[in-house]
VEXFINU-696378 format. One record per residue (C-alpha): residue in one letter; x, y, z; residue number from 1. Coordinates in steps of 0.1 Angstrom, whole numbers, plus 5000, padded with zeros to 4 digits. Layout:
residues N
- A / X / Y / Z / NUM
...
END
This chain:
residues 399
- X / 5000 / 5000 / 5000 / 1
- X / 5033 / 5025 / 5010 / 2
- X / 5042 / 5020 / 4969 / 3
- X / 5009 / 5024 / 4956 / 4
- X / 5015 / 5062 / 4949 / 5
- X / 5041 / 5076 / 4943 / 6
- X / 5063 / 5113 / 4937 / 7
- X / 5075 / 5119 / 4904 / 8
- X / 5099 / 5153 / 4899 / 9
- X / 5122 / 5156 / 4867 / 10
- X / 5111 / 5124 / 4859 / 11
- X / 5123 / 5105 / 4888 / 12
- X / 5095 / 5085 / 4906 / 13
- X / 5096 / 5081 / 4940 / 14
- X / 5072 / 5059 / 4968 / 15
- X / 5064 / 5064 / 5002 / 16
- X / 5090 / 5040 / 5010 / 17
- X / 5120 / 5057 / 4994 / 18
- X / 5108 / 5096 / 5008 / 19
- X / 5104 / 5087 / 5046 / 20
- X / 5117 / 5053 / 5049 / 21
- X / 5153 / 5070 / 5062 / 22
- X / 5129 / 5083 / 5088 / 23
- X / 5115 / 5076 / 5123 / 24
- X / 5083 / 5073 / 5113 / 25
- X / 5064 / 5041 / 5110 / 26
- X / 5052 / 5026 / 5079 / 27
- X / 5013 / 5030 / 5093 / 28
- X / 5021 / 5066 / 5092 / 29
- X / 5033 / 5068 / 5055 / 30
- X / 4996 / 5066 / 5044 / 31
- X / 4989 / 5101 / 5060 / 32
- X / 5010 / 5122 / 5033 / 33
- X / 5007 / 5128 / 4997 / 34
- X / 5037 / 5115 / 4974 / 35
- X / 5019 / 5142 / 4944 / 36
- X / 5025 / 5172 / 4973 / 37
- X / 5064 / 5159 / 4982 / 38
- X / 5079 / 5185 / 4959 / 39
- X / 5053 / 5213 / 4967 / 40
- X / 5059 / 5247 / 4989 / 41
- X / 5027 / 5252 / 5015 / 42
- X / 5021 / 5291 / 5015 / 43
- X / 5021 / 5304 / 5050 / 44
- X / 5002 / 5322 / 5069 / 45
- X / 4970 / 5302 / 5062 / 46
- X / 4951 / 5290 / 5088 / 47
- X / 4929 / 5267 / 5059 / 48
- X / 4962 / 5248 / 5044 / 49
- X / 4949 / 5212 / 5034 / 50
- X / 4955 / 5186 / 5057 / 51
- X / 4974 / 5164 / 5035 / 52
- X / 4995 / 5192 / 5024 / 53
- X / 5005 / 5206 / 5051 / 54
- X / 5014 / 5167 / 5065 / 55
- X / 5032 / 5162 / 5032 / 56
- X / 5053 / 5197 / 5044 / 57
- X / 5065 / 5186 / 5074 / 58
- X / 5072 / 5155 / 5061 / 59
- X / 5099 / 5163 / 5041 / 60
- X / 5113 / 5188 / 5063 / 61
- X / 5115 / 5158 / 5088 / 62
- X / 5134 / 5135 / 5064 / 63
- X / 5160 / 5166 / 5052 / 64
- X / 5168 / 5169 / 5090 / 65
- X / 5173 / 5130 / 5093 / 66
- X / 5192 / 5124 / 5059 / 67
- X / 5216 / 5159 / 5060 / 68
- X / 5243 / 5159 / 5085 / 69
- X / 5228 / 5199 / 5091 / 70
- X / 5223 / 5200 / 5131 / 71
- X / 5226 / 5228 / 5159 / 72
- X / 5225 / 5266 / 5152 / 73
- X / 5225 / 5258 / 5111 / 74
- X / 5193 / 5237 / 5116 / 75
- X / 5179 / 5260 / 5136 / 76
- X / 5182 / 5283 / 5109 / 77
- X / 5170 / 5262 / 5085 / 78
- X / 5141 / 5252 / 5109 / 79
- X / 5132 / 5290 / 5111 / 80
- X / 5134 / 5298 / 5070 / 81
- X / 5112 / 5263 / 5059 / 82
- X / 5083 / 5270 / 5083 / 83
- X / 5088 / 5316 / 5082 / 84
- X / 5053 / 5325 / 5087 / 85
- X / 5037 / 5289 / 5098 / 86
- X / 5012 / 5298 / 5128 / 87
- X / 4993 / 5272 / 5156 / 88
- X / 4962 / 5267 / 5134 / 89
- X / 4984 / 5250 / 5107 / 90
- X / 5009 / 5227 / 5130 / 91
- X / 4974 / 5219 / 5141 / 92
- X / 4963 / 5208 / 5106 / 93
- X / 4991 / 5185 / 5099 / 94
- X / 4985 / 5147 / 5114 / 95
- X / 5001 / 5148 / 5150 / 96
- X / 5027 / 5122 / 5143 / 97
- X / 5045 / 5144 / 5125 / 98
- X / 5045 / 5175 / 5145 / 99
- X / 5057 / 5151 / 5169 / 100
- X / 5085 / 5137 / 5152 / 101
- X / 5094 / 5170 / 5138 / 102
- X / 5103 / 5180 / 5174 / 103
- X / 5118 / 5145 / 5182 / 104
- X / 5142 / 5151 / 5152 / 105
- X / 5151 / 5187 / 5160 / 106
- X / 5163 / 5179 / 5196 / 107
- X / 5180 / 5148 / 5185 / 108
- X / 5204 / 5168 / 5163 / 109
- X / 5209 / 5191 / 5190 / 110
- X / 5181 / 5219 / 5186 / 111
- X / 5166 / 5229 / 5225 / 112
- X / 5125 / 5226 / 5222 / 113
- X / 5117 / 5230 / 5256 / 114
- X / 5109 / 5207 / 5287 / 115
- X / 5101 / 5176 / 5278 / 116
- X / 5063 / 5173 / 5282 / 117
- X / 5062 / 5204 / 5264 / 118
- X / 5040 / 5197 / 5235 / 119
- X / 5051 / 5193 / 5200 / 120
- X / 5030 / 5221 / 5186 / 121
- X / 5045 / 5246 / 5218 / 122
- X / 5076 / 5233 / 5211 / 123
- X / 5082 / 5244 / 5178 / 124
- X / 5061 / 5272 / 5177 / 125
- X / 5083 / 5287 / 5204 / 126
- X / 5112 / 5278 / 5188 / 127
- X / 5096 / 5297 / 5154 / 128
- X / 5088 / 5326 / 5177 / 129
- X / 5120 / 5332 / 5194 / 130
- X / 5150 / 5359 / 5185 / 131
- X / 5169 / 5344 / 5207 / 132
- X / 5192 / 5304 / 5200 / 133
- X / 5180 / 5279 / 5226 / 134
- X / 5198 / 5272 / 5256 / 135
- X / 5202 / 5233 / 5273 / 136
- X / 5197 / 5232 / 5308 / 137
- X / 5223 / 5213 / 5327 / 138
- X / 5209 / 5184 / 5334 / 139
- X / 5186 / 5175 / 5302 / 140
- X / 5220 / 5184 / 5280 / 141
- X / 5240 / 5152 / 5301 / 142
- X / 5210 / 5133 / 5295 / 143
- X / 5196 / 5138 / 5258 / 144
- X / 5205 / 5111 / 5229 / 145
- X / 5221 / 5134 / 5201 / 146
- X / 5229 / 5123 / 5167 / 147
- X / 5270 / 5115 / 5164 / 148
- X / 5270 / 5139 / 5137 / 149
- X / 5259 / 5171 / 5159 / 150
- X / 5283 / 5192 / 5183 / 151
- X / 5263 / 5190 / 5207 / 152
- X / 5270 / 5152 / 5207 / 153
- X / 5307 / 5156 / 5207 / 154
- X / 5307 / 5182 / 5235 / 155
- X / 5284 / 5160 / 5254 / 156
- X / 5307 / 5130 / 5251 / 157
- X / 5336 / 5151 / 5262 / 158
- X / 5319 / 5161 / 5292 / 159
- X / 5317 / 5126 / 5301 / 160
- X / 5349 / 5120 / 5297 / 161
- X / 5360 / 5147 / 5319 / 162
- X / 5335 / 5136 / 5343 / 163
- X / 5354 / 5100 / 5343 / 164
- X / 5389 / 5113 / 5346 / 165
- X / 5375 / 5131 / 5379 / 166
- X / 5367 / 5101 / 5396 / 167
- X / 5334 / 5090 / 5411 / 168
- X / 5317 / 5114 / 5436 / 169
- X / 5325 / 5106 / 5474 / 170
- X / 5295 / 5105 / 5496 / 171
- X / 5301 / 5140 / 5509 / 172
- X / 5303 / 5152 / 5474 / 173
- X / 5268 / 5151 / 5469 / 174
- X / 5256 / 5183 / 5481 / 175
- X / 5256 / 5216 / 5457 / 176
- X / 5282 / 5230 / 5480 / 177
- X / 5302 / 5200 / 5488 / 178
- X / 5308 / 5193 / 5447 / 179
- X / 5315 / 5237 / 5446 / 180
- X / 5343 / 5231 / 5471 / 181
- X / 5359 / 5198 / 5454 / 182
- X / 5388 / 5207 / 5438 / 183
- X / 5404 / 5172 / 5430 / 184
- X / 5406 / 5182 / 5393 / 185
- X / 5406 / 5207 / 5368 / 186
- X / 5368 / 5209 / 5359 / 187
- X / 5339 / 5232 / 5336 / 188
- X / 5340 / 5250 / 5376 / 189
- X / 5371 / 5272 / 5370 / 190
- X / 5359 / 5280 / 5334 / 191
- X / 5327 / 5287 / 5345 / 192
- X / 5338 / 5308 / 5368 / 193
- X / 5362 / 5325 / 5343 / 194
- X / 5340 / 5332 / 5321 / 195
- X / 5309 / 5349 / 5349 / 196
- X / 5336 / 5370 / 5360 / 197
- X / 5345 / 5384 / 5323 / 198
- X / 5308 / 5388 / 5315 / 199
- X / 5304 / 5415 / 5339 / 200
- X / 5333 / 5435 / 5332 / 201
- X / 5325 / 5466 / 5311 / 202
- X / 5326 / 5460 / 5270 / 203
- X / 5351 / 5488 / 5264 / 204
- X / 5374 / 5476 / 5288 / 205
- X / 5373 / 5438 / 5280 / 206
- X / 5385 / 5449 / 5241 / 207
- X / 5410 / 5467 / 5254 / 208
- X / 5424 / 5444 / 5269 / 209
- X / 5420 / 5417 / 5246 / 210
- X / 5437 / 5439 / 5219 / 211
- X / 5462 / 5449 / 5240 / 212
- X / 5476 / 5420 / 5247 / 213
- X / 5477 / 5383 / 5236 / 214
- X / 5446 / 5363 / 5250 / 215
- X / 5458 / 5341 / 5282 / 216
- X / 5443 / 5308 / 5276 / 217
- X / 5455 / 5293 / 5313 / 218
- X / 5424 / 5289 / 5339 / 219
- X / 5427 / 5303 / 5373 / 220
- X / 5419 / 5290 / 5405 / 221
- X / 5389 / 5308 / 5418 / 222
- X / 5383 / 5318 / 5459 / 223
- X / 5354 / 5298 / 5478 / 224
- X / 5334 / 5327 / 5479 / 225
- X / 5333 / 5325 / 5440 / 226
- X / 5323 / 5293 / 5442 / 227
- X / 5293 / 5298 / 5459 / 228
- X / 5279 / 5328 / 5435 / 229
- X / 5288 / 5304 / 5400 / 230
- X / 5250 / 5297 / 5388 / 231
- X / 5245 / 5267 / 5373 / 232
- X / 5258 / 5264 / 5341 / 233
- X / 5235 / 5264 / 5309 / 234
- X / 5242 / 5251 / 5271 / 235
- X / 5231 / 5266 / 5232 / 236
- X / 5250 / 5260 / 5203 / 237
- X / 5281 / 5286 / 5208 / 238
- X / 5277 / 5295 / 5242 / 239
- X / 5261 / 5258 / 5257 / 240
- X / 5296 / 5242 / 5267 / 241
- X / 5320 / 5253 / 5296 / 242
- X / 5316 / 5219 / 5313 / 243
- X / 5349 / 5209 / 5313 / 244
- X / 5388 / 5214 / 5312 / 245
- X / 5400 / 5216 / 5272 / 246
- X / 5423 / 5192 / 5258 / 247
- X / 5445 / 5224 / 5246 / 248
- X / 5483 / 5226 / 5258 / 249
- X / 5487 / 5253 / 5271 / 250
- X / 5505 / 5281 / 5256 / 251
- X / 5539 / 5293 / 5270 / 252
- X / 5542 / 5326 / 5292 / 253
- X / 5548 / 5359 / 5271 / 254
- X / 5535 / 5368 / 5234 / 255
- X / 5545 / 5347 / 5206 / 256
- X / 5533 / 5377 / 5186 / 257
- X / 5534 / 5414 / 5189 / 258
- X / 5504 / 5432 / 5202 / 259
- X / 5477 / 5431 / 5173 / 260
- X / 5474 / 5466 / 5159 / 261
- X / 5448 / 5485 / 5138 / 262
- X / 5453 / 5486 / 5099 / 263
- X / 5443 / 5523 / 5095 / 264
- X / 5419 / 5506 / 5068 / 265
- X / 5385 / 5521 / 5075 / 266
- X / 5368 / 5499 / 5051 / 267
- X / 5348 / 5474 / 5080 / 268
- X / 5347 / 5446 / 5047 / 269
- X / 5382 / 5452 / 5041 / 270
- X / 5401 / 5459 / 5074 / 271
- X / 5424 / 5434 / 5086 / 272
- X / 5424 / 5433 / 5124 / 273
- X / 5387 / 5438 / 5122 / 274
- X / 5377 / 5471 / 5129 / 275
- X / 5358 / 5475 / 5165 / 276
- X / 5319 / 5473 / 5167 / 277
- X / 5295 / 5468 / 5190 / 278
- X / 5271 / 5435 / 5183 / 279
- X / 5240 / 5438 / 5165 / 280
- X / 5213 / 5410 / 5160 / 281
- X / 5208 / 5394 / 5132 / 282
- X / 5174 / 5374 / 5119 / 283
- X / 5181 / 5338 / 5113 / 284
- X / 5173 / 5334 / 5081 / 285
- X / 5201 / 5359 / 5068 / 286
- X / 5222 / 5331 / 5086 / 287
- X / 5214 / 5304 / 5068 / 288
- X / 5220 / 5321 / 5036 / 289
- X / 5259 / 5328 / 5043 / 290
- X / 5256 / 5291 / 5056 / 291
- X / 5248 / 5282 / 5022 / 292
- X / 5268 / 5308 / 5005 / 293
- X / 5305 / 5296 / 5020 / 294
- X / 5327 / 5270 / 5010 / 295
- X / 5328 / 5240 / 5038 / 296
- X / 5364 / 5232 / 5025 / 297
- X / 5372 / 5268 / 5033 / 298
- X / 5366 / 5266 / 5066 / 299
- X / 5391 / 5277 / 5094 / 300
- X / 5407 / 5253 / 5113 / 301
- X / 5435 / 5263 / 5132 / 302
- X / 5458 / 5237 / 5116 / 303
- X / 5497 / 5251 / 5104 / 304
- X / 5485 / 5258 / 5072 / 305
- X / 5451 / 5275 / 5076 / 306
- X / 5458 / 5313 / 5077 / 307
- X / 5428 / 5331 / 5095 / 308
- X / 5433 / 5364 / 5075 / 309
- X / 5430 / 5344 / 5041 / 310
- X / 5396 / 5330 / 5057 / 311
- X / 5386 / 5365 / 5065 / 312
- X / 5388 / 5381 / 5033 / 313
- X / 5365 / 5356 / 5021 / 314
- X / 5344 / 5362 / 5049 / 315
- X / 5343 / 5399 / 5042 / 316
- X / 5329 / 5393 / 5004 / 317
- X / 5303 / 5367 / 5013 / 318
- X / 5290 / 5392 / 5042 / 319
- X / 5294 / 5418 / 5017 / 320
- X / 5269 / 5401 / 4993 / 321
- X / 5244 / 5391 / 5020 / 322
- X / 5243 / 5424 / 5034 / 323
- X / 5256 / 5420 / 5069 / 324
- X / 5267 / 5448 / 5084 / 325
- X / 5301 / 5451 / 5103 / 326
- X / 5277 / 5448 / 5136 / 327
- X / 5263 / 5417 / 5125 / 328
- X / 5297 / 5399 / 5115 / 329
- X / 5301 / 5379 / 5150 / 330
- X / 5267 / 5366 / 5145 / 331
- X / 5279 / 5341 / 5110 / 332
- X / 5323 / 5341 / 5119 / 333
- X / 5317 / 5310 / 5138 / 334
- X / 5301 / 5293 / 5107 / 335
- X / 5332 / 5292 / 5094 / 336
- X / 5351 / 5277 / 5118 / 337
- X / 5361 / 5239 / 5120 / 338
- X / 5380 / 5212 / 5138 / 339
- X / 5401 / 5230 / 5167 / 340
- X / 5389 / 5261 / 5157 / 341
- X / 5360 / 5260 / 5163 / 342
- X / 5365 / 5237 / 5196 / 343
- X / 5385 / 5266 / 5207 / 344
- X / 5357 / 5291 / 5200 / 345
- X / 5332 / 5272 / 5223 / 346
- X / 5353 / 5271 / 5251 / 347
- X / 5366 / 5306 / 5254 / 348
- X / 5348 / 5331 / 5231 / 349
- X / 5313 / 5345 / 5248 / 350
- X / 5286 / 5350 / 5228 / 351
- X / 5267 / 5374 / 5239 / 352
- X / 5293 / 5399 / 5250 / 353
- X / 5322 / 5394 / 5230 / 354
- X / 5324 / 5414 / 5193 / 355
- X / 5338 / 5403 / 5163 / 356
- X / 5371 / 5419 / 5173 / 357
- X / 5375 / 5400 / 5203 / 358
- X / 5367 / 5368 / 5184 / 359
- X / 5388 / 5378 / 5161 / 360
- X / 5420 / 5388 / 5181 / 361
- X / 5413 / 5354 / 5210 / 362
- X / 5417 / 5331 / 5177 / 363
- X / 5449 / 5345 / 5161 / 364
- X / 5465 / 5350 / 5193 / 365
- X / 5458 / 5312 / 5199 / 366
- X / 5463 / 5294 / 5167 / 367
- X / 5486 / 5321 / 5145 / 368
- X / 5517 / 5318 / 5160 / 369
- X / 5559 / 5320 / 5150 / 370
- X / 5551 / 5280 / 5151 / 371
- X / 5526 / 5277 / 5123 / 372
- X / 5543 / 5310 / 5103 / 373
- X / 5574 / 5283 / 5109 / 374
- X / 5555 / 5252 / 5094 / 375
- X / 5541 / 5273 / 5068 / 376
- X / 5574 / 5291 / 5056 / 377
- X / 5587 / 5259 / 5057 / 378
- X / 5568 / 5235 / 5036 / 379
- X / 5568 / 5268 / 5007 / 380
- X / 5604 / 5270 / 5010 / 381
- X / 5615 / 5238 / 5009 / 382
- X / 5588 / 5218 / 4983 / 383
- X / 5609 / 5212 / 4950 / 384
- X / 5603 / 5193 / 4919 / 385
- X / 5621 / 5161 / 4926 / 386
- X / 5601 / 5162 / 4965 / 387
- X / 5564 / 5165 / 4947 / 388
- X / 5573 / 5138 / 4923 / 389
- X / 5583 / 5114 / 4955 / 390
- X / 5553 / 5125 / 4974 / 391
- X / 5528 / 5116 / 4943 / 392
- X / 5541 / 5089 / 4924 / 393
- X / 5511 / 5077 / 4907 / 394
- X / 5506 / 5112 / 4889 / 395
- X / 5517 / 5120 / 4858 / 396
- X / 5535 / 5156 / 4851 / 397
- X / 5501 / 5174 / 4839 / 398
- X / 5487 / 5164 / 4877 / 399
END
């Protein structure tokens, strides 16, 4: 019966089976959709849509989410552009099972929809409705399945492991002040803490500082009277993680480069350092569109070779074609960070108060050092003829 009708688009012909088989959903639920609607955009607001359509809608949103490895802050954006104008009245036309799995599949790949027994249609309405990312309380982030593919899986599974390498909790340990005052090991505590006491100092002084000097990536040891003020610790997609030490070496006392200065460029799209603004919002579905407009193989990673101010005149001309301001440019420069990067980013850039500046300067004080200009120089200056041909030898000379 699944087969019996099927999609066709270009040509290609498609059944129930091979649209939402991939999916959660069960078989008994396929019947509930149209194939003949798959390929078909529901206009929204409007409060009338067919049943069958607007099941058919979410349905294939439901199996993009579960076949694309798209998951946090760039599915929430996606989330937000597919349903832009979707009110109650139409989550309430579509067959329940799918608004229901619609929320299942957002908070599997790492998407916040609320407590629990929330319901689906809340959930995703306020998740429509708000300006704001999602945050992860403690407790449900330790305890929520995410897909392997998401970060909030990885950082999830790091926080275990740090959680291991502690130890087991003694019996005394078990009260809210007994675990503040353990300090058997370096945990998320001391960055926690860090990072409390650096959102309330003052903006201007906290770029001052951070572009007067390089950024000090070494934790210090708090007083007990810190301890007791830390509130608990919360998780979204940049600003979700401080639950535990790094696995970063850290760097040696005393600059490896000279204080970062300013250009003199006054172009904001062409001034490398970044010049200085404050941060402005910026809707969600101008995110998504850089998403889609940069290069994944162009993303910054931190390794040797990866120079951030290459990466950042390519971030210049893609904001400069999706008309985002200068304010607005810490909102998409972690979308192009990878790897160690962007593990670094997570752990010791703030969202909400740092700029792009700060970003900016944290990152190449971190990763662009005499040590990678070293590697670099290097591998230019010594790659010959002779070496390429050793290190390819199943290429001929036009390769």
């Amino acid at each position: 019966m699944a087969d019996e009708t099927a999609s066709s688009n270009g040509g290609c012909t498609l059944t129930r089976e091979e649209l939402l088989g991939t999916t959660n959903l069960k078989a008994r639920d396929w019947r509930h959709i149209d194939p003949e609607l798959w390929d078909d955009d529901v206009d929204a607001p409007d409060d009338e849509v067919d049943v069958a359509a607007a099941t058919t809608y979410i349905a294939r949103a439901i199996a993009d989410y579960t076949d694309r490895p798209t998951a946090d802050d760039e599915l929430i954006g996606e989330f937000r552009q597919d349903f832009e104008g979707w009110t109650r009245a139409m989550f309430k036309r579509a067959h329940a099972t799918y608004t229901k799995e619609l929320k299942r599949i957002l908070r599997f790949k790492g998407v916040y929809t609320g407590h629990l027994n929330m319901s689906p249609i809340e959930a995703v309405l306020q998740l429509l409705e708000s300006e704001e990312f999602p945050r992860w309380p403690d407790e449900q982030f330790k305890y929520t399945n995410f897909d392997e593919r998401s970060v909030a899986h990885r950082l999830q599974q790091e926080l275990k492991q740090g959680n291991d390498a502690a130890g087991p909790l003694r019996p005394t340990d078990r009260g809210p002040a007994s675990r503040a005052q353990n300090q058997a090991s370096p945990t998320a505590r001391d960055q926690n803490r860090f990072r409390a006491q650096s959102s309330q100092q003052p903006e201007q002084e906290q770029e001052q500082r951070i572009a007067s000097q390089p950024t000090d990536t070494i934790e210090h040891t708090p007083q007990p009277d810190q301890q007791r003020q830390q509130r608990p610790s919360t998780y979204n997609n940049f600003d979700r993680f401080c639950g535990y030490t790094p696995a970063y070496p850290q760097r040696p006392k005393g600059p490896s480069l000279p204080p970062i200065e300013t250009s003199g460029e006054t172009d904001p799209y062409k001034a490398i350092p970044p010049i200085n603004f404050s941060n402005e919002k910026l809707d969600a579905t101008t995110i998504n569109a850089f998403v889609k407009m940069w290069d994944r193989d162009k993303k910054y990673t931190g390794k040797p070779y990866d120079l951030l101010d290459d990466k950042l005149k390519i971030f210049y001309s893609i904001c400069y074609h999706a008309d985002i301001g200068p304010g607005q440019f810490h909102a998409v420069f972690p979308r192009i960070l990878d790897g160690r990067a962007e593990e670094y980013y997570l752990h010791f850039v703030d969202q909400r108060m740092d700029t792009f500046l700060t970003a900016y300067t944290k990152l190449k004080n971190h990763f662009d050092t005499d040590v990678n200009h070293g590697h670099y120089y290097t591998d230019w200056t010594t790659t010959s003829f002779v070496k390429v041909r050793r290190e390819n030898p199943d290429k001929n000379l036009h390769e």
